[in-house]
Structures are given as C-alpha cells and as structure tokens.
N, C-alpha and C positions, 0 to 999 in steps of 0.2 A: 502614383497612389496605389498601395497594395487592395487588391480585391476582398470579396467577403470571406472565401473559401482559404486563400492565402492566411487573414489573418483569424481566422478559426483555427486553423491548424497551428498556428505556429503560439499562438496565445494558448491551445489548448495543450501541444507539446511543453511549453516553459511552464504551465501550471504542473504538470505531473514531474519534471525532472525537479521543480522547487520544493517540492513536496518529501522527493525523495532525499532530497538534500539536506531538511531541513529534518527526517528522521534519524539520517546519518549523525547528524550532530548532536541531536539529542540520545543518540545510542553511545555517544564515543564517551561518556564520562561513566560506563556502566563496566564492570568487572562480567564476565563468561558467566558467572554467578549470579549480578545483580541481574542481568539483560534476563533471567529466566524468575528472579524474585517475585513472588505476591505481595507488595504493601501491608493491602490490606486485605480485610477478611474477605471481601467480595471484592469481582471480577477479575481479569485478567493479568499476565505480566505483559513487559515491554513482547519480550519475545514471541511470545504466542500472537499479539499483535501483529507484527512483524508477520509470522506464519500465515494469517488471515489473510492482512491486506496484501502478499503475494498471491496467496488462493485465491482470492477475488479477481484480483488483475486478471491473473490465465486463465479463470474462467470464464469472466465476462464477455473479455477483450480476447483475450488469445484463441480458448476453446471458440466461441462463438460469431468472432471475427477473422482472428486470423490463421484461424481453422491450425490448430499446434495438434490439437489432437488430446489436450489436457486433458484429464479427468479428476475430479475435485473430491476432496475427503471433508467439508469444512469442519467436521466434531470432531474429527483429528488436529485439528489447527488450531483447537483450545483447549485439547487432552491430552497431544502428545507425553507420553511422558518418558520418554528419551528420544528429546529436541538435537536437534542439528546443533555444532556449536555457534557461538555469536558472530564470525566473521560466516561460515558458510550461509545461516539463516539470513546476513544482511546481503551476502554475494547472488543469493537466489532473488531477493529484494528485488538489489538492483537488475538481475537479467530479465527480471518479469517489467519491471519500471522502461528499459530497454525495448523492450518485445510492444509496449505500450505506444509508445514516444513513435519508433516504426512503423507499425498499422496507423498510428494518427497521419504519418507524413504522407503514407501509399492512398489515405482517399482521395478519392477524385470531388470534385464539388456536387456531382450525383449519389456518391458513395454515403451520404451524410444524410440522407431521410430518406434509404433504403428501409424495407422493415427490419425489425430486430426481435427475437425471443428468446427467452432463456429460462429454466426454472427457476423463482427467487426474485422474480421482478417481472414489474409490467411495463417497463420501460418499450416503446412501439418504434423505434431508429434509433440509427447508431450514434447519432450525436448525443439523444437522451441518454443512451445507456453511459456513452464516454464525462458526460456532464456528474452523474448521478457514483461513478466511481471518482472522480475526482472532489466531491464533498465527502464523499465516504472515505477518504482517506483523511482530507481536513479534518474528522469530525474525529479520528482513531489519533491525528497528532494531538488535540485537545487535551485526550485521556492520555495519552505519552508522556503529553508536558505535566500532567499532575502524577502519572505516576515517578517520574522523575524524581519529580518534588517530594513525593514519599520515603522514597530510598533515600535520598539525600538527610531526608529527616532521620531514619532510621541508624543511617552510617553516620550521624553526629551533628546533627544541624546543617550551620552552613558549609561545611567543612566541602574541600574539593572531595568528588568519590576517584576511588583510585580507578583506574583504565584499563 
C-alpha cells in the first residue's frame, strides 16, 4: 500500500502532465495565427495564456522552489507583442510543465509543509502553493476551451480550424 507522501506526489505529478496534455490538444487545432487571435473584444488569446501559465509555473515553482533562478515579467505575458511562435511558446510550456513534475518528484515528505513565499500569493507551504498552481492552470484551460470555441466560430462554425 503506497504511502501518503508517495501518492501526493505522484497524483500531484499526473495532475499537472494531464493538464499539459490536455492544452496541447486544444492548441493543435489552432493555425501560428489563430494560437495568438483575440475572439473577442475582451481578454486574452490562447497564446498569451500559454505565456502566463509558463510564467507562473517558473515562478512559483521553479524561481521559488526549485531555485532556476527565473525572473518573471507577468505584463509581458499579456502584452507581448512579438510572441514566440506557437511550437516554441508551447516547447517552453512544456519545459516549465517538466521542470514542475521534477521538483514535485525531488520532495521528500518533509519537503511539503516547509514554508513557502512569494510575491502574489499567500499561499504558507509548498504543497499550498503546488495545489493553488494546479487550479490555476484548470481554471486558464476553462478559458482555452471557450476561446477555442470562438475561433472556431469565427473560422466558420463547426468547420475543422486548419493546424
């Protein structure tokens, strides 16, 4: 029978690769073009998304845990405006999602309600903080899946979008 710390880690690893996976796929039906489009007149694109929830990752987890060294721009990650193209923006994705999954497997079962700080959060251990990025990534595919839906709308209904 797997212990507590075992299936933390390993439930809390296949939550963030499922995540990632499941971005990957809603990014694969988007054109270099669409992956940076506005729908609508308010908030974000896929891509800029995409830009975020890597900055998040490395800075929560990476800068703050697995000590990378990051240093965060986040009003660049919704103003860029000459973006990385769709494959490099998802390749940095997934090295951050990587870099994540990593630091989850290296804690030890004391490693997990160590303290925790960061500007941007009150989050008090590492566990909170790993908890609180993995809805905040659920909470960004919600808005993915609808902006999807938009472009989709916009490129002709139900029509497949070209890739």
């Amino acid at each position: 029978m797997p212990d507590l710390h075992s299936t933390l880690s390993s439930s809390l690893a296949g939550r963030f690769t499922a995540h990632a996976a499941r971005i990957r796929e809603l990014a694969s039906a988007f054109s270099d073009t669409q992956f940076w489009q506005k729908p609508f007149a308010f908030g974000n694109s896929f891509g800029h998304l995409v830009l975020h929830l890597t900055g998040n990752l490395n800075y929560y987890i990476g800068a703050q845990i697995a000590n990378t060294g990051y240093v965060r721009d986040r009003p660049r990650e919704f103003t860029d405006t000459a973006p990385p193209s769709k494959e490099d923006a998802l390749r940095r994705f997934d090295e951050a999602v990587a870099m994540v999954v990593e630091t989850i497997r290296a804690q030890s079962a004391d490693d997990w309600s160590k303290p925790y700080s960061a500007t941007g959060t009150d989050a008090s251990n590492r566990l909170v903080i790993l908890l609180v990025c993995e809805s905040h990534m659920q909470l960004h595919i919600g808005q993915m899946i609808y902006l999807r839906y938009g472009i989709e709308r916009q490129a002709g209904g139900s029509q497949e979008m070209q890739a």
